[in-house]
C-alpha positions as CSV (number, residue, x, y, z in Angstrom):
1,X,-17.3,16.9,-7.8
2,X,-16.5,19.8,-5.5
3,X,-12.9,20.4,-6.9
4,X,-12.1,21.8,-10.4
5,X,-8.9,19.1,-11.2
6,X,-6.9,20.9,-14.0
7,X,-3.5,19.5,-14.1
8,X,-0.6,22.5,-14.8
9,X,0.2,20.3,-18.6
10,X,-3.7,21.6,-19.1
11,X,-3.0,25.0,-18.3
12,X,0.0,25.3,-20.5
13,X,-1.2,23.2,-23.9
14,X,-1.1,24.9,-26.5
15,X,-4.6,24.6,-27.1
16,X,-5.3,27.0,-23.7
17,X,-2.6,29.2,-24.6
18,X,-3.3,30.0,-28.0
19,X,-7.2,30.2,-27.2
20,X,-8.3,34.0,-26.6
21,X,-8.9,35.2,-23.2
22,X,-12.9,35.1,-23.5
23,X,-12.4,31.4,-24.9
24,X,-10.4,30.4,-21.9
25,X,-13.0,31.9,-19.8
26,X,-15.8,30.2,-21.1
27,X,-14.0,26.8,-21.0
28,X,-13.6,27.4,-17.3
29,X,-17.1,28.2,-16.4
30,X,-18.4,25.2,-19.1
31,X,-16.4,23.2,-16.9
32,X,-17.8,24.0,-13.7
33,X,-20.5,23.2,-15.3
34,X,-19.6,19.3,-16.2
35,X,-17.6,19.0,-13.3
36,X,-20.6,20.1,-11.0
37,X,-23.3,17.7,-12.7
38,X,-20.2,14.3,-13.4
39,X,-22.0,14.3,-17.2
40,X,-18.2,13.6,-18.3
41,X,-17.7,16.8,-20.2
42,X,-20.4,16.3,-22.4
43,X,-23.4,18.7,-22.1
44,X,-26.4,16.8,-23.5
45,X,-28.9,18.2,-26.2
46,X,-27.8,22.1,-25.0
47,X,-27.4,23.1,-28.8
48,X,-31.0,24.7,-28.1
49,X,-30.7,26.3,-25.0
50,X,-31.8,29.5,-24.9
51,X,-29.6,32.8,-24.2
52,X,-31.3,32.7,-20.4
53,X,-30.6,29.6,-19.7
54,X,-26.9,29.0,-21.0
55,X,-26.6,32.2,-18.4
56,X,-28.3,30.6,-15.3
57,X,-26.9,26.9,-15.6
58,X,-23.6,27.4,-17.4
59,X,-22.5,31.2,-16.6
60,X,-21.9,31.8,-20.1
61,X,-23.9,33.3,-23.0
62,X,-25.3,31.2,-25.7
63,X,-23.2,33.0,-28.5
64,X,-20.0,32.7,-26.4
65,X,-20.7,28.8,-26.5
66,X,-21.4,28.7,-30.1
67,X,-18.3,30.1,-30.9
68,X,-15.6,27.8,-32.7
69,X,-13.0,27.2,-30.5
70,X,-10.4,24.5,-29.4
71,X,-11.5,24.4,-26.2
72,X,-14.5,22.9,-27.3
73,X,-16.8,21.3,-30.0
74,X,-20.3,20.4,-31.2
75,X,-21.6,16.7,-31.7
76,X,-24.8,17.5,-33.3
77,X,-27.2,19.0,-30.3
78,X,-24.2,18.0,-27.3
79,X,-21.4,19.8,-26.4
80,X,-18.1,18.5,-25.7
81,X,-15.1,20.0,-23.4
82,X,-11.5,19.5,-24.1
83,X,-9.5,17.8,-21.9
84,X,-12.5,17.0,-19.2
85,X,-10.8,15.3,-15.9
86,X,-12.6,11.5,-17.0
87,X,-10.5,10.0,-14.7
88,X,-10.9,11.8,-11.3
89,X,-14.7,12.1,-12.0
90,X,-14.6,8.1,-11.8
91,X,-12.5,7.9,-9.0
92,X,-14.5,10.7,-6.8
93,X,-17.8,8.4,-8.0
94,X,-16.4,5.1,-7.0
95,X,-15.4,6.8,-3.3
96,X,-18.4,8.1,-3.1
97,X,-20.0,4.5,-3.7
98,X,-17.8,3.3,-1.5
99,X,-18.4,5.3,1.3
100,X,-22.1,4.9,1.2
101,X,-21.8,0.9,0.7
102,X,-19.5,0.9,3.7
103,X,-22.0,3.1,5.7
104,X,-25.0,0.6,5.3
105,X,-22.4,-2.0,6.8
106,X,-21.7,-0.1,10.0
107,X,-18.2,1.4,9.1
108,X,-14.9,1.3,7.0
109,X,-14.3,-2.8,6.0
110,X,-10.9,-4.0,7.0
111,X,-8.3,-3.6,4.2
112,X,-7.4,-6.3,2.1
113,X,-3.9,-8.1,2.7
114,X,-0.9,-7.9,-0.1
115,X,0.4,-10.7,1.1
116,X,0.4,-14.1,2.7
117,X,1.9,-12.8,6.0
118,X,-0.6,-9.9,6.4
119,X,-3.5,-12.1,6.1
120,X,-2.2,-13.8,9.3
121,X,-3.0,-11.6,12.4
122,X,0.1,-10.9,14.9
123,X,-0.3,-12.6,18.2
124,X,-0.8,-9.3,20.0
125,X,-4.1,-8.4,17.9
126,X,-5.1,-12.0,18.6
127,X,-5.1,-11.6,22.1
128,X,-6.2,-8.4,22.2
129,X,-9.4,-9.4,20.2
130,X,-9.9,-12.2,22.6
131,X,-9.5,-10.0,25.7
132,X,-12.0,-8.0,24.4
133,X,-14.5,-11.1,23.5
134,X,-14.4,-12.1,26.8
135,X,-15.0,-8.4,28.3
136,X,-18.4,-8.2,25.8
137,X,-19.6,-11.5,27.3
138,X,-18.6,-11.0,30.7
139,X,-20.9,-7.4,30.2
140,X,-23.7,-9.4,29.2
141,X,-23.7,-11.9,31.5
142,X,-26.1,-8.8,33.9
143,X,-23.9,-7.9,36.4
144,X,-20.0,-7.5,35.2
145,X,-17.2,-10.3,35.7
146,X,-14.8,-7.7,37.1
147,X,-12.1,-9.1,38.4
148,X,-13.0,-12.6,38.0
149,X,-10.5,-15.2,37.5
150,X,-10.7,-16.9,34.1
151,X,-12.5,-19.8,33.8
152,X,-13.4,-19.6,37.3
153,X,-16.0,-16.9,37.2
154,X,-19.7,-17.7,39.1
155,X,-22.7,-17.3,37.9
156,X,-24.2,-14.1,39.3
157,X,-26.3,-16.0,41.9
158,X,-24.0,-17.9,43.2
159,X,-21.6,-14.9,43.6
160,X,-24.5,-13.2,45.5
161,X,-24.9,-16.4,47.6
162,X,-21.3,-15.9,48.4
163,X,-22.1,-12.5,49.5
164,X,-25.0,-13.6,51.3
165,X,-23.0,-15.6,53.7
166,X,-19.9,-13.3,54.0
167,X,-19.7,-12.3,57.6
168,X,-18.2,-8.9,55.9
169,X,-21.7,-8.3,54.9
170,X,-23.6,-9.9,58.2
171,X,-26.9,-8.6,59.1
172,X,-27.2,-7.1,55.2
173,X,-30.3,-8.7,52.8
174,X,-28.3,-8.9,50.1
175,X,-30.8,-9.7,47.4
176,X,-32.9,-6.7,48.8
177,X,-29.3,-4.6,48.2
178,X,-28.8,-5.5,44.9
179,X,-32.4,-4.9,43.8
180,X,-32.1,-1.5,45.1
181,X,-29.0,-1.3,43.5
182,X,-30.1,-2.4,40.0
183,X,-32.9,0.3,40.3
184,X,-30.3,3.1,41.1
185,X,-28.3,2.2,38.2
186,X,-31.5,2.1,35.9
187,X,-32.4,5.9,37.1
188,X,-28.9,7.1,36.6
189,X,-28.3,5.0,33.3
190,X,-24.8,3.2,35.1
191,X,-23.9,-0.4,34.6
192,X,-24.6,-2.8,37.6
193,X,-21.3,-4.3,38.0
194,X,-19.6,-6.5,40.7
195,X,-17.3,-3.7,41.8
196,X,-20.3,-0.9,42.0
197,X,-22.7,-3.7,44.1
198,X,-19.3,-4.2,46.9
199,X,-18.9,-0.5,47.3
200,X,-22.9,-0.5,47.5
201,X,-23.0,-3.1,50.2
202,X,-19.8,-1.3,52.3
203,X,-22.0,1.6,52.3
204,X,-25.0,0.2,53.3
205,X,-26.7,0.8,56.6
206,X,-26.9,-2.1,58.4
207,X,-29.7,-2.7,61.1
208,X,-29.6,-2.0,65.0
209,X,-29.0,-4.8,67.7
210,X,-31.9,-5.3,69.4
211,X,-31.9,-4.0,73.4
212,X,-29.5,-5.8,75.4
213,X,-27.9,-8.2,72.8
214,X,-24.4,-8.8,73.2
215,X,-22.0,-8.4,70.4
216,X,-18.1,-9.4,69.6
217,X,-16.2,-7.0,67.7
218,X,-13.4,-7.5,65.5
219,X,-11.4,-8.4,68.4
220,X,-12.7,-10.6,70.3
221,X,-14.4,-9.0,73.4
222,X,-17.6,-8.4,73.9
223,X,-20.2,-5.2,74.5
224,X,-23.3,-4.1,74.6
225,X,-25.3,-3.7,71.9
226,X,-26.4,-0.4,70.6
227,X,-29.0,0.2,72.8
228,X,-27.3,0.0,76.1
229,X,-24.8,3.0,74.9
């Protein structure tokens, strides 16, 4: 434990008050001690310790633990502590147990319901988990469903068909722009979704007319193409 737990009614027993000061001292540093290696305030087979090492493991000197006190007592070669916080020294252990079980699962498991009505989940985390199935297979379906109607979604080659024979997007190889695409977003780790691959494509340099073709614009009358300018 990394906490010394000494409840106030400890402090004030008469067993800590009437011990002398080097008594209480002693307690407090055997109990560091216990608390520091969870042995449940029971020091195993230390009856013969030496002097050096009651000093480097315990803080205190070998007399200073033999001494009789109230704070304290002897069970053959163990020594037990008075009043040694059992109880938070189980609950810190099963936390700790707790925490590391939880960690080999990925995270904190969901709490367990008091009642009937709490089992049932509320219609807005319902739909909320739902949304968010949908999102995680839209993402792995290669490039995203954004803005897809539900239900109605194409597959991606049909939505690049679509594309393919959009006159927004005339004179553009589309499969050649989203393979390009794809390799951008692979170089600077981004997610090839619908919405990138549009803004892509409105970007995209489309190729000259040839010499003396004759194009329509967007309304309707007709000019030259590039190379007569």
């Amino acid at each position: 434990m990394n906490w010394l737990n000494i409840e106030t009614a400890t402090l004030d027993a008469e067993e800590f008050v009437g011990s002398e000061p080097t008594a209480r001292a002693t307690w407090l540093c055997l109990l560091r001690y216990c608390c520091g290696q969870e042995n449940g305030g029971v020091i195993a087979g230390c009856k013969s310790w030496p002097d050096r090492k009651w000093q480097q493991l315990a803080r205190v000197t070998k007399a200073e633990a033999e001494t009789e006190s109230a704070l304290w007592s002897w069970e053959g070669e163990n020594l037990r502590l008075w009043r040694y916080p059992t109880e938070k020294e189980t609950e810190v252990q099963h936390k700790r147990e707790r925490a590391r079980t939880n960690g080999k699962l990925g995270g904190r498991p969901t709490s367990k319901p008091t009642s009937e009505t709490e089992a049932e989940p509320t219609l807005v985390n319902s739909a909320k988990a739902e949304r968010n199935g949908r999102r995680r297979e839209r993402k792995e379906n290669g490039i995203g469903m954004e803005g897809s109607a539900e239900g109605s979604a194409p597959t991606d080659a049909e939505w690049l068909a679509s594309l393919a024979s959009d006159p927004a997007f005339a004179g553009l190889d589309v499969q050649r722009e989203f393979a390009k695409m794809s390799a951008w977003c692979a170089v600077n780790r981004k997610a090839p979704s619908r919405r990138r691959f549009i803004n892509w494509l409105n970007r995209a340099e489309r190729p000259m007319a040839p010499a003396g073709a004759v194009t329509q614009d967007t309304f309707g009358s007709v000019r030259p193409g590039r190379e007569a300018w």
